[in-house]
C-alpha positions in Angstrom: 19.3 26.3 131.1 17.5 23.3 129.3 14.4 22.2 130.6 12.8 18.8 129.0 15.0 19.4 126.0 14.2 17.1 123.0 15.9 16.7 119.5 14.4 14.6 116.7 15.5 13.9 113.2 14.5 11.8 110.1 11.6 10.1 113.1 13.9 9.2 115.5 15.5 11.1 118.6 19.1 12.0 119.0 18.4 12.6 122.5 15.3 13.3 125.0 13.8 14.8 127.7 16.8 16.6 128.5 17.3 18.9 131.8 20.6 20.6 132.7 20.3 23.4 135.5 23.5 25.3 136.4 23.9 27.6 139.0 25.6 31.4 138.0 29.4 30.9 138.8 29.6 27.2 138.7 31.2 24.8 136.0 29.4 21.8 134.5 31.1 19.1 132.5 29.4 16.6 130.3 30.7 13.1 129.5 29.7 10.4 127.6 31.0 8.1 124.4 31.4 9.5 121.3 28.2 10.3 118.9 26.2 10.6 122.0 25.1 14.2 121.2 27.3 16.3 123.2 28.7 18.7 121.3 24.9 19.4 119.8 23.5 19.5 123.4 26.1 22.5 123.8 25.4 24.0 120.5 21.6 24.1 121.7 22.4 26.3 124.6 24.5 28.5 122.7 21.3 29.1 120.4 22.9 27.8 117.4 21.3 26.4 114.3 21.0 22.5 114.6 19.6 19.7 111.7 16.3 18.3 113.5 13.6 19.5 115.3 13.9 20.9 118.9 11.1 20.6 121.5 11.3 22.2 125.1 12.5 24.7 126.5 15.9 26.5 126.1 16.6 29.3 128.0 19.9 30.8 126.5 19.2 35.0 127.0 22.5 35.5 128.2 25.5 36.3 126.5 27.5 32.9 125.7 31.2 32.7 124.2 32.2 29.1 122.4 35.3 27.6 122.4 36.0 24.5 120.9 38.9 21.5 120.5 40.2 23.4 118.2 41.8 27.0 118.7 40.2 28.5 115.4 43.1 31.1 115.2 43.4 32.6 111.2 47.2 31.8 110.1 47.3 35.8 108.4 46.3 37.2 111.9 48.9 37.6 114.3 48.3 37.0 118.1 47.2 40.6 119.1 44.4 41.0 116.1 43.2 37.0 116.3 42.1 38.2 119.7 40.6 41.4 118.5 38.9 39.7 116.1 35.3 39.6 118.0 35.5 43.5 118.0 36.6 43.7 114.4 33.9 41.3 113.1 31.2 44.0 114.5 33.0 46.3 111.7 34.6 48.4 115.1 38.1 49.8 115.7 39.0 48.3 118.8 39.9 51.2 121.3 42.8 52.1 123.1 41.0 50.2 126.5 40.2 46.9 124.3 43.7 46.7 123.1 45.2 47.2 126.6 42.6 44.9 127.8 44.1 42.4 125.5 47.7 42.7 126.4 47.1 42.5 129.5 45.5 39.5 129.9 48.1 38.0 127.2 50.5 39.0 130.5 48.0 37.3 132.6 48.3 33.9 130.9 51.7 34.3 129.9 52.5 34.9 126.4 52.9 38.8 126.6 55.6 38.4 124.3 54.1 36.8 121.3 51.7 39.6 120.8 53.1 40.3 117.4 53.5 36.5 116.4 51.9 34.6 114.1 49.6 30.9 114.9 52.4 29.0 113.0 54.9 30.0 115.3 53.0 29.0 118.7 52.8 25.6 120.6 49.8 24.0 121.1 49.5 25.4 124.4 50.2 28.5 123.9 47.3 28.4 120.9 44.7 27.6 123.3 46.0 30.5 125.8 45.3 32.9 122.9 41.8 31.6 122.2 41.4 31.6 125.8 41.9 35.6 126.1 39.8 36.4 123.1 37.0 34.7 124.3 37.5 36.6 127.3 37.6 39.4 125.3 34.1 38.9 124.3 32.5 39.1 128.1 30.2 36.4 128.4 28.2 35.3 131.2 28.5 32.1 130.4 31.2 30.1 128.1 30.6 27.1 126.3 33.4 24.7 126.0 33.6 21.8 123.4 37.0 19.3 124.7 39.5 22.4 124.9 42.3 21.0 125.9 41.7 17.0 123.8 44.6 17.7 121.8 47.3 19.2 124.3 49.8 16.3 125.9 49.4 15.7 129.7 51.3 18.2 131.1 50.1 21.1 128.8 47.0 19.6 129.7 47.1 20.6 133.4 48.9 23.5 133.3 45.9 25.4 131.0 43.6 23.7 133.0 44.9 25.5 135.8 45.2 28.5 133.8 41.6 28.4 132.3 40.3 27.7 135.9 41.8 30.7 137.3 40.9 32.7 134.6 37.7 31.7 134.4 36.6 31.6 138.0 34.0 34.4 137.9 32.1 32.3 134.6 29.6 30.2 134.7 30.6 27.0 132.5 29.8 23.9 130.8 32.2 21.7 129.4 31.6 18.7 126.9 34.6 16.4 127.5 35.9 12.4 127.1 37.9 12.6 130.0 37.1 11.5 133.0 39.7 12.6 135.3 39.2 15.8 133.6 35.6 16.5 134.3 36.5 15.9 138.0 39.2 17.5 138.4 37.7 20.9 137.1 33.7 20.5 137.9 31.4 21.6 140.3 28.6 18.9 138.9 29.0 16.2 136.1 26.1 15.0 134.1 26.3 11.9 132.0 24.7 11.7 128.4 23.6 8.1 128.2 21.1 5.7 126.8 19.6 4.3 123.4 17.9 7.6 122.8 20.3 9.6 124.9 19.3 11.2 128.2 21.2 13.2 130.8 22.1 11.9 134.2 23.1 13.5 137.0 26.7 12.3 138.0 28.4 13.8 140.8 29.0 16.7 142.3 32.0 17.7 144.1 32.8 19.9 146.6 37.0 20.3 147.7 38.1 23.8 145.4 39.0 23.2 142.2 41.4 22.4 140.0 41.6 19.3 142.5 44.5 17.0 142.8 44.2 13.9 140.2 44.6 11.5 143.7 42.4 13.4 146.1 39.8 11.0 147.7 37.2 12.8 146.2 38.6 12.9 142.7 39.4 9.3 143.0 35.7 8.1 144.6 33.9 10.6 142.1 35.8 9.2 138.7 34.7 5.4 139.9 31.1 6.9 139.8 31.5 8.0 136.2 33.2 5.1 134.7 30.8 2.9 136.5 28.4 4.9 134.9 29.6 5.4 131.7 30.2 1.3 131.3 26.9 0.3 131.7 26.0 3.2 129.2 28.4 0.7 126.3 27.0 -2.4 127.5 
């Protein structure tokens, strides 16, 4: 949780006064243009190191996982050990349990089979599904996503947006993201980051179960909101 969260560098503020409450469980997206200070905001509640000097207060004693645009998979790992990799990095053998565990939620998202393959021989889609399980493998409480699914094509799109709902359901998380229909589609609340020296607005917050359908009434009223919103924020 951020609580009157301010960054300043070289005199002036990237952002300021910045609030974001979540509730356990929920997800949170963030939108607004790019340079805005998103992916910093995130990478202030992970408790990573940022240029600048922080004021306020950040509350961030829980265990966080990242995952970013990009899947971050090493090209001489195959599938199985890219997902180990959190265990291995704390100089551990991963167990019998944590190498089960890892198959099966490779079975889970659907790639069971490409346990012994290697990053160059995956889709896009099926790249993200593998960074999806190994950040599962870590056990956060709380997962920090930086525009995860930016560079899959529509209907890759939805389908691991599906997937990553599902699979994340019990998780509390915030999303940074450009797309509106996105944001809606998948969030509980969306905040806006807008401004001259940027600040966080409450958007919406939406109630039918998620993933919703891209023409629900809900999803359709609540993406008018944001574009409205995010207009005036270019103006």
């Amino acid at each position: 949780m951020l609580k009157n969260v301010s960054l300043k560098h070289n005199g002036k503020f990237l952002f300021k006064d910045i609030s974001l409450p979540f509730k356990k469980g929920s997800w949170v997206s963030i939108l607004g243009e790019s340079g805005v200070g998103k992916s910093t905001l995130i990478r202030i509640i992970a408790g990573l190191d940022n240029f600048g000097h922080i004021t306020g207060i950040v509350n961030n004693n829980f265990k966080v996982a990242w995952m970013g645009q990009e899947d971050l998979l090493y090209p001489w790992l195959n599938v199985l050990d890219n997902i180990l990799l959190p265990i291995t990095l704390k100089n551990k053998k991963p167990t019998t349990d944590e190498i089960n565990k890892a198959k099966r939620l490779l079975n889970k998202v659907g790639i069971r089979n490409k346990l012994n393959q290697y990053p160059n021989q995956l889709s896009g889609g099926q790249k993200q599904r593998v960074a999806l399980v190994r950040t599962l493998m870590i056990d956060a409480d709380l997962i920090l996503m930086d525009e995860p699914f930016s560079a899959l094509d529509a209907m890759t799109k939805r389908d691991c947006q599906n997937l990553f709902y599902e699979m994340l359901t019990d998780k509390t998380v915030v999303m940074v993201t450009h797309d509106v229909m996105e944001s809606t589609r998948l969030s509980d609340e969306v905040f806006v980051m807008i401004g001259e020296a940027p600040y966080l607005k409450k958007g919406v917050s939406l109630k039918q179960p998620a993933p919703r359908n891209f023409n629900s009434d809900e999803t359709i009223q609540a993406s008018k909101k944001l574009w409205q919103m995010l207009e005036k924020s270019y103006v």
